[in-house]
N, C-alpha and C positions, 0 to 999 in steps of 0.2 A: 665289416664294410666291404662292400662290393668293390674290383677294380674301376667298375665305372662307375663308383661316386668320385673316383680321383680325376673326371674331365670337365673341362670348363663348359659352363650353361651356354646353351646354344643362345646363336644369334643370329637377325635378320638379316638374307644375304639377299641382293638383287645380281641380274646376270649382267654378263659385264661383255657380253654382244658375242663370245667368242668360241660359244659350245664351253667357258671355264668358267666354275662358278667358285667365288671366295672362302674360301678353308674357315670354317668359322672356331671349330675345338677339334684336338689330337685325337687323332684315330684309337679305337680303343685296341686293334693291335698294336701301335704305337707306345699306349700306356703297358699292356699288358708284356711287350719284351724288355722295358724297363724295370718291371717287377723280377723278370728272370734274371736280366743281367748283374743286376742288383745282387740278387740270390747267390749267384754263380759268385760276384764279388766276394759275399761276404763269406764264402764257404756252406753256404745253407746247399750247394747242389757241388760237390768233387769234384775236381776232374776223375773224366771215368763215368760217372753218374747216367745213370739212363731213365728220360725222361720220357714218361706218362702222357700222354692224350689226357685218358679220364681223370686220372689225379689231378693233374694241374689244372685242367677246367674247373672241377669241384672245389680247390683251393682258390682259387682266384675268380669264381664268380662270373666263369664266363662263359660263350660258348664253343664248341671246337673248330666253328672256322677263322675267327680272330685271332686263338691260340696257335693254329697254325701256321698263320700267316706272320705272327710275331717269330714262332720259332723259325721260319725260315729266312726272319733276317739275320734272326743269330748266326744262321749257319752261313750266310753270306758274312758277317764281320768275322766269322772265323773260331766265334764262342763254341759253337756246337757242331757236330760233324755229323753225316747220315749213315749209317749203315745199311746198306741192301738189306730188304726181309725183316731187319732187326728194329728197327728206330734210328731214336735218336739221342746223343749224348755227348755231356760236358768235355772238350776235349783237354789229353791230356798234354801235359806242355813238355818237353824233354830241355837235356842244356842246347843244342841247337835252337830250341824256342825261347830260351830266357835268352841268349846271349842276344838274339834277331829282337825280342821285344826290345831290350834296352839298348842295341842302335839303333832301333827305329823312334824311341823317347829322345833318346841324345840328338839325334838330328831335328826331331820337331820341335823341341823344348831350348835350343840352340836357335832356330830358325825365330822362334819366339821371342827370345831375349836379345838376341837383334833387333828385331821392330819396336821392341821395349826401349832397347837403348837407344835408338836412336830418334824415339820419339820427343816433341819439344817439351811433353811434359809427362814427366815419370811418377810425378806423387802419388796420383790414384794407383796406380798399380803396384806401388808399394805399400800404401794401406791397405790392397788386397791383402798383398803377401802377410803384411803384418799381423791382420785380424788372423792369420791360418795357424800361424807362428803361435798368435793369445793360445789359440783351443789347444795347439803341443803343447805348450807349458803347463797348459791346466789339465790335463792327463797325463803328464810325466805326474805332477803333481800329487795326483792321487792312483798310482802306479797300473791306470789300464791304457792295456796294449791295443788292444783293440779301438779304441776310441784314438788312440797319438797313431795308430796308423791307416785309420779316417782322414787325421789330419791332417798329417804328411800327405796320405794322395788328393786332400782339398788343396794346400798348397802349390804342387804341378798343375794339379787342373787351373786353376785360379791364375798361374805363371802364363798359361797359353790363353788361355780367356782373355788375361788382359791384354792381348796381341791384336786383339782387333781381327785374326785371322778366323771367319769360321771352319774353312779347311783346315788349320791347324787344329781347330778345337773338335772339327768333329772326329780328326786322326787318331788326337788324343784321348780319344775317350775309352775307344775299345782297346787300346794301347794299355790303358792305368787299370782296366777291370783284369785284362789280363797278368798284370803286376802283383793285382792282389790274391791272382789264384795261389801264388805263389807266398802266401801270407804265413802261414803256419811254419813254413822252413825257414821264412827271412825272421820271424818273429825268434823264434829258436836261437838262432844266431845274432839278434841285432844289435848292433853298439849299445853302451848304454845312454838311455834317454836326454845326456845331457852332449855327449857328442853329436847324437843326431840333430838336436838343434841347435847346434854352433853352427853345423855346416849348414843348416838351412837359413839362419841369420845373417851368414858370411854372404850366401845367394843373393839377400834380400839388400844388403849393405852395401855389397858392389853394384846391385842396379841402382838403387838409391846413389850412389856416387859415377853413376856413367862409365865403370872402370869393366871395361867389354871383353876384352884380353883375359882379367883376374875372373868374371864372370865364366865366360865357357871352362877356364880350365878346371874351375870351382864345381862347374854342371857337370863337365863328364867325369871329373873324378868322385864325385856324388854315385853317379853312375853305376859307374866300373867297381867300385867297394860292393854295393848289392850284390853285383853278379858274382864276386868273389866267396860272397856271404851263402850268397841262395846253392849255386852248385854245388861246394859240398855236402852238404845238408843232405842235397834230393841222390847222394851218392855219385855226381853225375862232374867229380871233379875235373876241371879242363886239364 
């Protein structure tokens, strides 16, 4: 399937008097840097990686001005970098870049769970959390990693989502893709599956009890265990 079977069927737009006419379906460079970021998430493109014009056109079924235009929001979120003469390519993260990802999470995911807390009603956004919580258990369960750290990064995403903020959510987006480039070291090293969802239950339990104080110290110590975990790994010990 083509990337543009993945857009919504058009629809009737009338002009709306102002030289702007209504966005009817996502731009197919829109769909198509989702395909990549995706990619870049799940490790299918390294850091390091140098990306193709013609390759990725012919994989993704589209054509070279769409794909360019996608990859150059990449390089504006910061996924990809340009090289003079060369291309272009997945960047790579050092511990300056893990340590800056995850205070830049701890402040949005913080900032989150504030408006969380202090909203009149917390249920829904703790059924988010909850249903994130089901899909860890059911991949600790039958021991893939891959899959429990899906879920894990549905879980943050889900935590900011339900903030109601879409600046928080759209911070956070290219925030957790970059987390996961970082997948293979943190996997290497990760607690085992049954601490990592204590602490995320512990997250979900203090918002579900309003307890703001136990919450953040909960979030940034979540945190700061990764970073502990990832930089040695990548050699790159603080």
């Amino acid at each position: 399937m083509s990337v543009l079977d993945a857009a919504e069927p058009a629809r009737p737009v009338g002009s709306t008097g102002d030289g702007l006419e209504p966005i009817s379906r996502r731009s197919t460079a829109a769909i198509v840097a989702d395909r990549i970021r995706s990619a870049i998430m799940r490790g299918t493109f390294p850091p390091g990686t140098q990306l193709g014009e013609v390759d990725l056109a012919q994989r993704l079924g589209v054509s070279r001005g769409p794909l360019r235009e996608a990859m150059q929001r990449l390089v504006a979120e910061g996924l990809l970098r340009s090289e003079r003469h060369r291309g272009l390519f997945v960047r790579d993260l050092d511990a300056a870049d893990v340590r800056d990802v995850y205070t830049a999470r701890t402040a949005i995911e913080r900032a989150a769970a504030e408006l969380l807390l202090a909203a009149p009603d917390r249920a829904p956004a703790v059924a988010r959390l909850t249903t994130s919580i089901a899909a860890m258990e059911a991949a600790a369960a039958v021991g893939d990693a891959v899959a429990l750290a899906d879920a894990d990064h549905d879980f943050h995403a889900e935590l900011v989502a339900a903030s109601g903020s879409p600046r928080l959510h759209r911070m956070s987006r290219t925030l957790l893709v970059e987390t996961r480039m970082c997948l293979t070291a943190l996997q290497q090293t990760a607690p085992p599956a049954e601490g990592l969802l204590a602490e995320h239950r512990a997250l979900r339990d203090a918002l579900s009890a309003g307890e703001a104080a136990l919450m953040i110290s909960l979030l940034k110590a979540h945190m700061d265990d990764a970073v502990s975990r990832i930089l040695p790994v990548a050699g790159n010990a603080p």
